[in-house]
Backbone and ligand atoms as CSV (ligand in chain L), in Angstrom:
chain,resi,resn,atom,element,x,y,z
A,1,UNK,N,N,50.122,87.129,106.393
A,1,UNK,CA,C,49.972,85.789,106.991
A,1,UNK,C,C,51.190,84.921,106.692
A,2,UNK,N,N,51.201,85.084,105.282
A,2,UNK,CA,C,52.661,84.225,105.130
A,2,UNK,C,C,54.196,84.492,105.676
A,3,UNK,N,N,54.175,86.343,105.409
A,3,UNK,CA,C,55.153,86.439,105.889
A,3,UNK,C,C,55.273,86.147,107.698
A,4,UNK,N,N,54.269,86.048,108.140
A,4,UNK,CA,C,54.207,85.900,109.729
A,4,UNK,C,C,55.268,84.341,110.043
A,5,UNK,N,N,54.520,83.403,109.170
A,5,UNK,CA,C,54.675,82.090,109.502
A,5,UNK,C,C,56.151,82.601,108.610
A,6,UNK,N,N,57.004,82.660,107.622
A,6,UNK,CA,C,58.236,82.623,107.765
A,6,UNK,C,C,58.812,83.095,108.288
A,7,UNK,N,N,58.453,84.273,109.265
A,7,UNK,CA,C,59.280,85.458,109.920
A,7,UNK,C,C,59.438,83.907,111.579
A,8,UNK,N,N,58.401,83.435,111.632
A,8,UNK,CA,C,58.401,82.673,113.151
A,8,UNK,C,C,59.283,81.402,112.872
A,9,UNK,N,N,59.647,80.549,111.264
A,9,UNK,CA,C,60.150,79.952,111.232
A,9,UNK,C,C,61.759,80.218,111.677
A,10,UNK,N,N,61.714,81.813,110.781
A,10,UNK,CA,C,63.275,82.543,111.181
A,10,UNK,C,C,63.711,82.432,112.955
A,11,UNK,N,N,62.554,82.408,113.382
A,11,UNK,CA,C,62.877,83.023,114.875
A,11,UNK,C,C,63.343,81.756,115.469
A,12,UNK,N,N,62.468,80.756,115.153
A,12,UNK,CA,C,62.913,79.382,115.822
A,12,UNK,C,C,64.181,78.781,115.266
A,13,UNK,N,N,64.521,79.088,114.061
A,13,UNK,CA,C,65.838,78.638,113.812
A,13,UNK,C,C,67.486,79.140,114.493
A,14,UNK,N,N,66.858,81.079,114.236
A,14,UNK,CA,C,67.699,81.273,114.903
A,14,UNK,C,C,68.040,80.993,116.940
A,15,UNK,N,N,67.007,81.195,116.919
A,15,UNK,CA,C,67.383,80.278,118.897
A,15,UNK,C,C,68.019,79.008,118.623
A,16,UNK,N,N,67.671,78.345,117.900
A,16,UNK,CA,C,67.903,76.893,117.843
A,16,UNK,C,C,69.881,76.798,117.714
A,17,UNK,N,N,70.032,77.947,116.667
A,17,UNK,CA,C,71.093,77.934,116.751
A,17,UNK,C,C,71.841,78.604,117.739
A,18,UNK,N,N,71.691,79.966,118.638
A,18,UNK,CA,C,72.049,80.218,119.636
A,18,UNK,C,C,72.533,79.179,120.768
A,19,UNK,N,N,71.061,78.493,120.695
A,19,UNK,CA,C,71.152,77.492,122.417
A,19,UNK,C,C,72.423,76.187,121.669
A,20,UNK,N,N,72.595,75.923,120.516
A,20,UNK,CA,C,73.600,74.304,120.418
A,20,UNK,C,C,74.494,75.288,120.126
A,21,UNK,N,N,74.805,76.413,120.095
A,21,UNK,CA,C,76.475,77.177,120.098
A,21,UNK,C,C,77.200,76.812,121.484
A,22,UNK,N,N,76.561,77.067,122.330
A,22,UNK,CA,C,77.243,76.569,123.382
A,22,UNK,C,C,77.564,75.396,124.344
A,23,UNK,N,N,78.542,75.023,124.802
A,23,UNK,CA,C,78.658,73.588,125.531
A,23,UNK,C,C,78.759,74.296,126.944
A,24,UNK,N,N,79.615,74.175,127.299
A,24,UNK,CA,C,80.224,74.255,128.921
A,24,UNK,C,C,79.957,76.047,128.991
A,25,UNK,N,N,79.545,76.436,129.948
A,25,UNK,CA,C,79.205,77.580,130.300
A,25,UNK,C,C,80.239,78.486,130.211
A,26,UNK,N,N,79.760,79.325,130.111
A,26,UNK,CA,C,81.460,80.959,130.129
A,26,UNK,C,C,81.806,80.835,131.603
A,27,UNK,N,N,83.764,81.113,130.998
A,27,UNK,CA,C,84.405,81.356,131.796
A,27,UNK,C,C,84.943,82.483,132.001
A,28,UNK,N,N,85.417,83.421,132.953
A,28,UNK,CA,C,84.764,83.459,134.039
A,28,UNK,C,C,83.073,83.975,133.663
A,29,UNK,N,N,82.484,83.354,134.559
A,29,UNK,CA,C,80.943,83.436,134.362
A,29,UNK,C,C,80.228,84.661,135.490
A,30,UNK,N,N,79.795,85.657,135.078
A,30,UNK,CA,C,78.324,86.405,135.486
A,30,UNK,C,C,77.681,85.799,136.431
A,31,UNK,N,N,77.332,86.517,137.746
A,31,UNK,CA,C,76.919,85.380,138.959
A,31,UNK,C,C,76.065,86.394,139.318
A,32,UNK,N,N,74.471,86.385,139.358
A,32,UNK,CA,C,73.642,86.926,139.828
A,32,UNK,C,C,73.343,86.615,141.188
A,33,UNK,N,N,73.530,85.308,141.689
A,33,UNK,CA,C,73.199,84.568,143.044
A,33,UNK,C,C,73.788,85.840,144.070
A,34,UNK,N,N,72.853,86.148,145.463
A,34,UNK,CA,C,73.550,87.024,146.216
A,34,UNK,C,C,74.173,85.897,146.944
A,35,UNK,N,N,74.763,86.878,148.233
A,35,UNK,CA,C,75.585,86.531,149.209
A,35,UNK,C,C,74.873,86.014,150.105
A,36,UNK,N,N,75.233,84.220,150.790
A,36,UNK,CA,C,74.415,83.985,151.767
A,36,UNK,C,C,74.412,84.965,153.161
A,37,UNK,N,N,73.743,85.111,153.824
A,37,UNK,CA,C,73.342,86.280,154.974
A,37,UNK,C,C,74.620,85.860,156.174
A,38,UNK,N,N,75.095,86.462,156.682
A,38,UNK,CA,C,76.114,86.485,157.979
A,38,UNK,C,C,77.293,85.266,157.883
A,39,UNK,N,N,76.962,84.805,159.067
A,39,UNK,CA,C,78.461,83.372,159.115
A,39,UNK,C,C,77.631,82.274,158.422
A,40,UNK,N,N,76.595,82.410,157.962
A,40,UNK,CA,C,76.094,80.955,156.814
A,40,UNK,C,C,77.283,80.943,155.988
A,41,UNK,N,N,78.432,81.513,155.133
A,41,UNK,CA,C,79.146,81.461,154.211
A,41,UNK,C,C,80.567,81.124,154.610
A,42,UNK,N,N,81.009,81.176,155.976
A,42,UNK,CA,C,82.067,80.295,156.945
A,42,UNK,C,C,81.923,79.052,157.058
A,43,UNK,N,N,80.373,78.861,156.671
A,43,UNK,CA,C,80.177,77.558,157.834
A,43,UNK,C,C,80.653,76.410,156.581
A,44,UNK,N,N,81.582,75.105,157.295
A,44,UNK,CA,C,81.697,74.384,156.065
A,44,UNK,C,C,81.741,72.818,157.027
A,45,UNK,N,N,80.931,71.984,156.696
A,45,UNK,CA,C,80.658,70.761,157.392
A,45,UNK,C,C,80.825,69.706,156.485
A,46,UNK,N,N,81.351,69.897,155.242
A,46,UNK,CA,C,81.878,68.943,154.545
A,46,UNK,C,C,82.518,67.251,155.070
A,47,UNK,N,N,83.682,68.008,156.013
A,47,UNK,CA,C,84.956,67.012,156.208
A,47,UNK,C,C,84.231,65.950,156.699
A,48,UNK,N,N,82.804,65.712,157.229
A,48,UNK,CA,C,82.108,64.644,157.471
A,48,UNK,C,C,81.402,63.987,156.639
A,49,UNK,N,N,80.962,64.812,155.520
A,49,UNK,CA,C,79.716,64.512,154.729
A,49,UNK,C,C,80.212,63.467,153.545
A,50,UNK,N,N,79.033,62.858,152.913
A,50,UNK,CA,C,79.694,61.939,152.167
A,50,UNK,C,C,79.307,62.134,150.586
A,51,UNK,N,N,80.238,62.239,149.807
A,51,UNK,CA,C,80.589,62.387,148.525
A,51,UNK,C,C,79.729,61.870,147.580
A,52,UNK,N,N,79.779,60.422,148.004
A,52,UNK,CA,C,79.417,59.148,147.187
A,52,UNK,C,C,77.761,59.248,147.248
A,53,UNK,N,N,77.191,59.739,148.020
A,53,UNK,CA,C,75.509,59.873,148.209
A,53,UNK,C,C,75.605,61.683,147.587
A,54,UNK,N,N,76.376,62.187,147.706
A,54,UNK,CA,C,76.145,63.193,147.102
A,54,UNK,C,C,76.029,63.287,145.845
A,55,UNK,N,N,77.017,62.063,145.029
A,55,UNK,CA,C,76.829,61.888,143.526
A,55,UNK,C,C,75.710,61.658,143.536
A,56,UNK,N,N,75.203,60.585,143.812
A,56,UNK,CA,C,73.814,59.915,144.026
A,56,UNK,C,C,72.620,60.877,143.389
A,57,UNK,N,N,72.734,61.789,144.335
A,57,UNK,CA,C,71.474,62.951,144.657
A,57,UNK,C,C,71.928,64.052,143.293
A,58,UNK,N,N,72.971,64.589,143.072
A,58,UNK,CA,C,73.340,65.617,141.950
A,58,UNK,C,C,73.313,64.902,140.620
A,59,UNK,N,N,73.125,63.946,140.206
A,59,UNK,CA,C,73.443,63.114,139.080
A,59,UNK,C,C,71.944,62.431,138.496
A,60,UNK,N,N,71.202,62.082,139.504
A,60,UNK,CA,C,69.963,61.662,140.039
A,60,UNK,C,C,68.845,61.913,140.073
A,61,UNK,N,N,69.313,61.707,141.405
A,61,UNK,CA,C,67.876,61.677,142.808
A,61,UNK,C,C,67.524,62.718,143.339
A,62,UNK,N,N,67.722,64.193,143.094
A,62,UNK,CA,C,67.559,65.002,143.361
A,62,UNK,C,C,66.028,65.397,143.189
A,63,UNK,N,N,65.020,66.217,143.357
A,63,UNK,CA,C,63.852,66.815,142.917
A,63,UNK,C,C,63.641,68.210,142.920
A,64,UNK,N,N,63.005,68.735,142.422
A,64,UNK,CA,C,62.596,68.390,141.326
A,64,UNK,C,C,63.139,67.727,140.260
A,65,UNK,N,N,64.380,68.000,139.950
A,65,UNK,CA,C,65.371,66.957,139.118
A,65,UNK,C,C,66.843,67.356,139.230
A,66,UNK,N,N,67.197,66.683,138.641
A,66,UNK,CA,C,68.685,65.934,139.087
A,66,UNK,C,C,69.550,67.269,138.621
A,67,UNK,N,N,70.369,67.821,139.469
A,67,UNK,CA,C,71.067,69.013,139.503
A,67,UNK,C,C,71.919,68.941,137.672
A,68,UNK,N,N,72.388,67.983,137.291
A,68,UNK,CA,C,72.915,67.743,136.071
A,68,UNK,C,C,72.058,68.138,135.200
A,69,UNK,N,N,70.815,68.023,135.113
A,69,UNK,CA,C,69.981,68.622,133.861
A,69,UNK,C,C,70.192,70.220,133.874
A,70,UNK,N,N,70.499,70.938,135.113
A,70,UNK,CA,C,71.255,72.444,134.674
A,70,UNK,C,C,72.621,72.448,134.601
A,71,UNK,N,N,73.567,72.219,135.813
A,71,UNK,CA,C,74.732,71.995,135.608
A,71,UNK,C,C,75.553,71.325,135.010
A,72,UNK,N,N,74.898,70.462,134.744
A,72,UNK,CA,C,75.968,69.650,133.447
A,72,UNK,C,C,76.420,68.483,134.338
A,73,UNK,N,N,76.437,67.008,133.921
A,73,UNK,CA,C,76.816,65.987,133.960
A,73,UNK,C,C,78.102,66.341,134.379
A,74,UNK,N,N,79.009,66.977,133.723
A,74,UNK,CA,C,80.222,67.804,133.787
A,74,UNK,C,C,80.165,68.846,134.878
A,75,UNK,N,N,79.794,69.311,135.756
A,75,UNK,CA,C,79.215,70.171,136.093
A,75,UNK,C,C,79.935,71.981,135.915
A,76,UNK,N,N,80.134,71.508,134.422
A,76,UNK,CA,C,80.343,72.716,133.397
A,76,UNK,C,C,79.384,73.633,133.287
A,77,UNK,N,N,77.669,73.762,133.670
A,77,UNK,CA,C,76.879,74.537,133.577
A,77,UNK,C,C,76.658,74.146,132.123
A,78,UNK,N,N,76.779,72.816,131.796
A,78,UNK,CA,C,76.229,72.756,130.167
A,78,UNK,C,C,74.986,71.733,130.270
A,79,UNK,N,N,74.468,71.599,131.286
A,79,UNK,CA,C,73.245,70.465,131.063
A,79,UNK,C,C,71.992,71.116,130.231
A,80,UNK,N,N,71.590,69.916,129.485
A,80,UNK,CA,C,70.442,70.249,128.435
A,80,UNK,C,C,69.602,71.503,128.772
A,81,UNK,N,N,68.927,71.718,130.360
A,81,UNK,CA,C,67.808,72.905,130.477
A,81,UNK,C,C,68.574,74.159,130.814
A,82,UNK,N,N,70.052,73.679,130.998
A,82,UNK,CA,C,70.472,75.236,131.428
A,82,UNK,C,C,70.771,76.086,130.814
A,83,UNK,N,N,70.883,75.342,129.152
A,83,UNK,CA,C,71.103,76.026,127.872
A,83,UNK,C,C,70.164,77.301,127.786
A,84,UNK,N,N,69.183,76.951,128.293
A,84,UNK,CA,C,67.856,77.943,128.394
A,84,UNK,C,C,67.865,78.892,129.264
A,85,UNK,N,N,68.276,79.205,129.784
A,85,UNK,CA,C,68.313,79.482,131.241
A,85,UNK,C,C,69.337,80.645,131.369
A,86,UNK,N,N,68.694,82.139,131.855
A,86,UNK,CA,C,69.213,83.448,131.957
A,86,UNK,C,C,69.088,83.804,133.153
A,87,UNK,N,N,69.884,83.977,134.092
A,87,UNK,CA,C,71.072,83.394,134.188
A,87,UNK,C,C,71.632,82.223,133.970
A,88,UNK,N,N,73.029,82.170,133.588
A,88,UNK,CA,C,72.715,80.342,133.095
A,88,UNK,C,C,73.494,79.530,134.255
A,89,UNK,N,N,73.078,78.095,134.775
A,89,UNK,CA,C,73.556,77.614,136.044
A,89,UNK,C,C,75.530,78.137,135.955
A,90,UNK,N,N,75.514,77.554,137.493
A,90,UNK,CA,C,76.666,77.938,137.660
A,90,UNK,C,C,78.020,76.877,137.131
A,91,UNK,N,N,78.727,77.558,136.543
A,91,UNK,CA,C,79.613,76.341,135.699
A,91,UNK,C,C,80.679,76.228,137.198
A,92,UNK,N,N,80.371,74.816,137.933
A,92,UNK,CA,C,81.496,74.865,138.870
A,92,UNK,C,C,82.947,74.981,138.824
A,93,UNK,N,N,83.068,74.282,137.647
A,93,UNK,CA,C,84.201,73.987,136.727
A,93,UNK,C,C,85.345,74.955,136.695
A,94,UNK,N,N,84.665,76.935,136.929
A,94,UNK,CA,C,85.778,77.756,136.660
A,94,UNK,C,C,85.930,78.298,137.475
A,95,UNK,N,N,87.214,78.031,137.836
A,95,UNK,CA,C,87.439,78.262,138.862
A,95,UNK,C,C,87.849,79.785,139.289
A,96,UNK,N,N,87.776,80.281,138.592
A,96,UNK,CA,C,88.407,82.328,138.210
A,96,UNK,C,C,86.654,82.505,139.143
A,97,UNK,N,N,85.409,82.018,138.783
A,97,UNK,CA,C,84.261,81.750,139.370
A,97,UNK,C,C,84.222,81.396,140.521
A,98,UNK,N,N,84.527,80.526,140.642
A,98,UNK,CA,C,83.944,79.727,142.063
A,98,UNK,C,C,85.097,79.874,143.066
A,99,UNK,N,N,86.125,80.584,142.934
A,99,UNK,CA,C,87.011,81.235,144.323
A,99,UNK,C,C,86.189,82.209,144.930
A,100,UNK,N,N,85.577,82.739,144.848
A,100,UNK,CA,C,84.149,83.559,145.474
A,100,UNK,C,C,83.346,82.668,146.246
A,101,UNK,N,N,83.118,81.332,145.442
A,101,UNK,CA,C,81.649,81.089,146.271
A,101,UNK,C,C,82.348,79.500,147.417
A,102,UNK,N,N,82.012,79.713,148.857
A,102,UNK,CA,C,82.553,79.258,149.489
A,102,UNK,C,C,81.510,78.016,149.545
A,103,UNK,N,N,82.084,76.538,150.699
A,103,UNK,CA,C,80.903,75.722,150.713
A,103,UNK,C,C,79.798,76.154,151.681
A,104,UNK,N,N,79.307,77.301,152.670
A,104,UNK,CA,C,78.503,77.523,153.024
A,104,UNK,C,C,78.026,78.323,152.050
A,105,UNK,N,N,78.152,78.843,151.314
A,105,UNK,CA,C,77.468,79.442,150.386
A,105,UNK,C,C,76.507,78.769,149.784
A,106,UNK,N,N,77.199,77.864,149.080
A,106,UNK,CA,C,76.843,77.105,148.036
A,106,UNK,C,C,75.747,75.955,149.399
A,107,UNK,N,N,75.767,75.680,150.528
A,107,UNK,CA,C,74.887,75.108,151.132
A,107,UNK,C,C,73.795,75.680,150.895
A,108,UNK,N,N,73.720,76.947,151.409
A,108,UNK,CA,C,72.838,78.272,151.934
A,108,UNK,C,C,72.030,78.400,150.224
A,109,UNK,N,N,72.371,77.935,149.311
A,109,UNK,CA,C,71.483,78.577,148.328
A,109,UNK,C,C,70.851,77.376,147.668
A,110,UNK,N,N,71.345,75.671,147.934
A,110,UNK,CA,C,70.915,74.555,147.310
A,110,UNK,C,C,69.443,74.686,148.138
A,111,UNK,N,N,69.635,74.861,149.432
A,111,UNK,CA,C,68.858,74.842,150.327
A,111,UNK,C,C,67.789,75.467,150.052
A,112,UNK,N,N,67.833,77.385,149.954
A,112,UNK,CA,C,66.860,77.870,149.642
A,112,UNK,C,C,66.484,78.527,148.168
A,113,UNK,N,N,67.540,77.921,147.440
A,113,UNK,CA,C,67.218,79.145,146.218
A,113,UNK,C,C,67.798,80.167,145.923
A,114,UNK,N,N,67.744,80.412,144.482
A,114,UNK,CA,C,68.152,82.093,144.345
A,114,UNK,C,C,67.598,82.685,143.787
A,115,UNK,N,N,66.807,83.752,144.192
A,115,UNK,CA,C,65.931,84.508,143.308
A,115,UNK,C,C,66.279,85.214,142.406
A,116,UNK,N,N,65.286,85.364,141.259
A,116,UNK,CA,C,65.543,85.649,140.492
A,116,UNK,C,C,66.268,85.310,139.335
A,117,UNK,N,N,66.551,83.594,139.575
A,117,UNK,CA,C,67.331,82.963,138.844
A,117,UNK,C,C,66.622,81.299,138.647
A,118,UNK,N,N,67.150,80.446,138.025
A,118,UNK,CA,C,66.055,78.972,137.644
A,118,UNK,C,C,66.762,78.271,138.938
A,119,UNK,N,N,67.473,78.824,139.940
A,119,UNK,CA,C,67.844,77.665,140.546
A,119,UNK,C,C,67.105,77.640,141.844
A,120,UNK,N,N,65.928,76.681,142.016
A,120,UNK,CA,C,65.059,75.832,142.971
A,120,UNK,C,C,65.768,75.824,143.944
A,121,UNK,N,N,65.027,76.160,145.173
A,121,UNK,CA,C,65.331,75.433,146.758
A,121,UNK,C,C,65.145,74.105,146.816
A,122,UNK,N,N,65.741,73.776,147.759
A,122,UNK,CA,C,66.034,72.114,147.895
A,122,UNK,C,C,65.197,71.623,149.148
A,123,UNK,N,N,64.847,72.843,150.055
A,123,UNK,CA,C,64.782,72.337,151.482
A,123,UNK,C,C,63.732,71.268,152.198
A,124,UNK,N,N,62.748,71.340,151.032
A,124,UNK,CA,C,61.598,70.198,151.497
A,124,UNK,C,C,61.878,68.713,150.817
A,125,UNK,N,N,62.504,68.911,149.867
A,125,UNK,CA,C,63.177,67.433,149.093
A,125,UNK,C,C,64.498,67.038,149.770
A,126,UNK,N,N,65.318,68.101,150.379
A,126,UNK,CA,C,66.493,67.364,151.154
A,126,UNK,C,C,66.931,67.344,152.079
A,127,UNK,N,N,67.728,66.867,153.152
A,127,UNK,CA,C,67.799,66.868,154.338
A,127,UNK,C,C,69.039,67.798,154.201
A,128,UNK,N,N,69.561,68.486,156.082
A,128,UNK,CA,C,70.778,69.487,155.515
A,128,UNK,C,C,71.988,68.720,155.569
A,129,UNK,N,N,72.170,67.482,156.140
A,129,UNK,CA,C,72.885,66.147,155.705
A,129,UNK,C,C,73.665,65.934,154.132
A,130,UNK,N,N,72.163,65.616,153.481
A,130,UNK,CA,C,72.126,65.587,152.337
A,130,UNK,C,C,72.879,66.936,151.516
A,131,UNK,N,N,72.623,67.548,151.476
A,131,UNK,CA,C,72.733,69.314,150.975
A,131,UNK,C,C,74.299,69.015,150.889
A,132,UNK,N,N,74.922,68.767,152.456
A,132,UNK,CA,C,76.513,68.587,152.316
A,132,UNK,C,C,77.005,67.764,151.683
A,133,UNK,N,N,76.712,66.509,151.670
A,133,UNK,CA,C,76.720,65.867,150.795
A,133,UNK,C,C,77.150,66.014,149.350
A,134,UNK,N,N,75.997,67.026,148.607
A,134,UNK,CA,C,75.972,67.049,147.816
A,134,UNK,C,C,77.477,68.472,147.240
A,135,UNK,N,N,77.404,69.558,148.097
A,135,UNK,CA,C,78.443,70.294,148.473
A,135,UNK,C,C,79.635,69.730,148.131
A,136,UNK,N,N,80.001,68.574,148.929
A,136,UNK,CA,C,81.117,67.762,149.498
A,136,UNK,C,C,81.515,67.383,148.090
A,137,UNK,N,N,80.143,66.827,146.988
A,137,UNK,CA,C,81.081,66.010,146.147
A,137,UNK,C,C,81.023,67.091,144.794
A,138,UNK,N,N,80.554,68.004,144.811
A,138,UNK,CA,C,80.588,69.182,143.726
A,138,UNK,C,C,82.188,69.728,143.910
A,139,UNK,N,N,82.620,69.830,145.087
A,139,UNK,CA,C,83.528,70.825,145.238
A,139,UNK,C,C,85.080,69.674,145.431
A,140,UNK,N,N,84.923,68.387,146.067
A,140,UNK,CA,C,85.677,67.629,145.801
A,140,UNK,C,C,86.132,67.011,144.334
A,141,UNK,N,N,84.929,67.482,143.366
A,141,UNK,CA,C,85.654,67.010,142.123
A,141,UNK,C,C,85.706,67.797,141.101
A,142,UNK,N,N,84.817,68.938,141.038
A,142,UNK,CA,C,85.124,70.065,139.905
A,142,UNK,C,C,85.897,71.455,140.456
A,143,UNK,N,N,85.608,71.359,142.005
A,143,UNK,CA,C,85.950,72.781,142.378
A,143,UNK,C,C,87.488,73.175,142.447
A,144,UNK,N,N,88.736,73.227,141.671
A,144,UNK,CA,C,89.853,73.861,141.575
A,144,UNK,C,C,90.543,74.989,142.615
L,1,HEC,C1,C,66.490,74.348,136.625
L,1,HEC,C2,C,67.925,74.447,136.567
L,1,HEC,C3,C,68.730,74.163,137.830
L,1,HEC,C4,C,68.687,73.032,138.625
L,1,HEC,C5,C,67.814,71.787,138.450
L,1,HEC,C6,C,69.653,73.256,139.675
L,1,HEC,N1,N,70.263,74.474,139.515
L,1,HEC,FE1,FE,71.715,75.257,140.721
L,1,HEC,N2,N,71.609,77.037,139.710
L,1,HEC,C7,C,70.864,77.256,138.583
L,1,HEC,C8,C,70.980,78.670,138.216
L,1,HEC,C9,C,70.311,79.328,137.031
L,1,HEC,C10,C,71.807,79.282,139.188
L,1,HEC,C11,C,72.169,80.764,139.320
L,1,HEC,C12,C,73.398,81.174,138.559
L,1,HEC,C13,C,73.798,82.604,138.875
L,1,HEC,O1,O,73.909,82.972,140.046
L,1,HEC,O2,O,74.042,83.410,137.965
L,1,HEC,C14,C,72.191,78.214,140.103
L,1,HEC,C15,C,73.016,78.396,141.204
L,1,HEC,C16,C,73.488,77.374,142.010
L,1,HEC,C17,C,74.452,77.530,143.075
L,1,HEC,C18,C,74.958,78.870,143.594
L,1,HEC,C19,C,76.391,79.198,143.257
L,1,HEC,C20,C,76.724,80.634,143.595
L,1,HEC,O3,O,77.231,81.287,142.697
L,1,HEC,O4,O,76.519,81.089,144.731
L,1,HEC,C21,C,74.710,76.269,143.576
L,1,HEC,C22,C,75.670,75.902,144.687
L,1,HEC,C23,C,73.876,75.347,142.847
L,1,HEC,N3,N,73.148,76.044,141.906
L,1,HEC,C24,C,73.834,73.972,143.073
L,1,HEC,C25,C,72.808,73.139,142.610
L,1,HEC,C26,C,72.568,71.775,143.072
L,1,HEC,C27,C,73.436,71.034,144.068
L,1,HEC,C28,C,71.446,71.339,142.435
L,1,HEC,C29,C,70.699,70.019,142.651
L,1,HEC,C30,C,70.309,69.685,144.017
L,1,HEC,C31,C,71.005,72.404,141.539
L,1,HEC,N4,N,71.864,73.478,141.680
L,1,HEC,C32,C,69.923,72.339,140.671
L,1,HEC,C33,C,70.092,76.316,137.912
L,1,HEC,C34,C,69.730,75.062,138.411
């Protein structure tokens, strides 16, 4: 009995220390997300969309919640829940990473999701307006 309860204290300490070892996500980072399906990953509608509502929504207003609680305020892939999180969000930040993932991509999966991974579809909480938007200002300020 006793040794149970110190063996579980061990266990929680050591995670505890695992998850605050890390800040900003690995570079280059492990990308489980597939490939969006056909010309969805050409398609890029940015040059219209607006930035400034895209902060809005990624920082925010987003739902279930605000894309920063995985990706990071930074959007380093260091936000508080993504610490948790196997696969861990995508650190936009590296760019050795994200020369792969184009802005229809990255539309195509806010939208619906990626299985098998913590990252939520968007499509009943956002408009596909919005989505670019949010695209527009991820890739206008972390994407290299
Ligand atoms: C609960 C945590 C969580 C939240 C909230 C979240 N994501 Fe993600 N996101 C992830 C994870 C995990 C992945 C998958 C990483 C991988 O492929 O290895 C991911 C993947 C992505 C990708 C795919 C990149 C690629 O490699 O193709 C994009 C783009 C993205 N997220 C944007 C967003 C945006 C924008 C929001 C807010 C509207 C958001 N995410 C909210 C965890 C999250």
């Amino acid at each position: 009995m006793k040794k149970a309860l110190i063996l579980s204290v061990m266990v929680v300490f050591s995670l505890f220390a695992v998850s605050s070892a890390f800040g900003a996500a690995k570079c280059p980072q492990p990308r489980k997300t597939k490939a969006a399906p056909g010309g969805i990953s050409k398609k890029d509608m940015t040059a219209k969309a607006d930035a400034a509502n895209g902060k809005a929504i990624y920082q925010k207003k987003a739902k279930p919640m605000a894309c920063k609680m995985c990706h990071g305020a930074k959007g380093d892939g260091g936000g508080k829940l993504g610490k948790a999180l196997k696969p861990a969000p995508r650190n936009f930040a590296c760019a050795a990473t994200m020369k792969k993932v184009s802005a229809g991509q990255m539309f195509h999966i806010i939208k619906n999701g990626s299985k098998g991974t913590g990252m939520v579809a968007h499509k009943k909480t956002l408009k596909d307006k919005e989505i670019w938007d949010v695209v527009k200002y991820i890739r206008s300020t972390w994407v290299k």
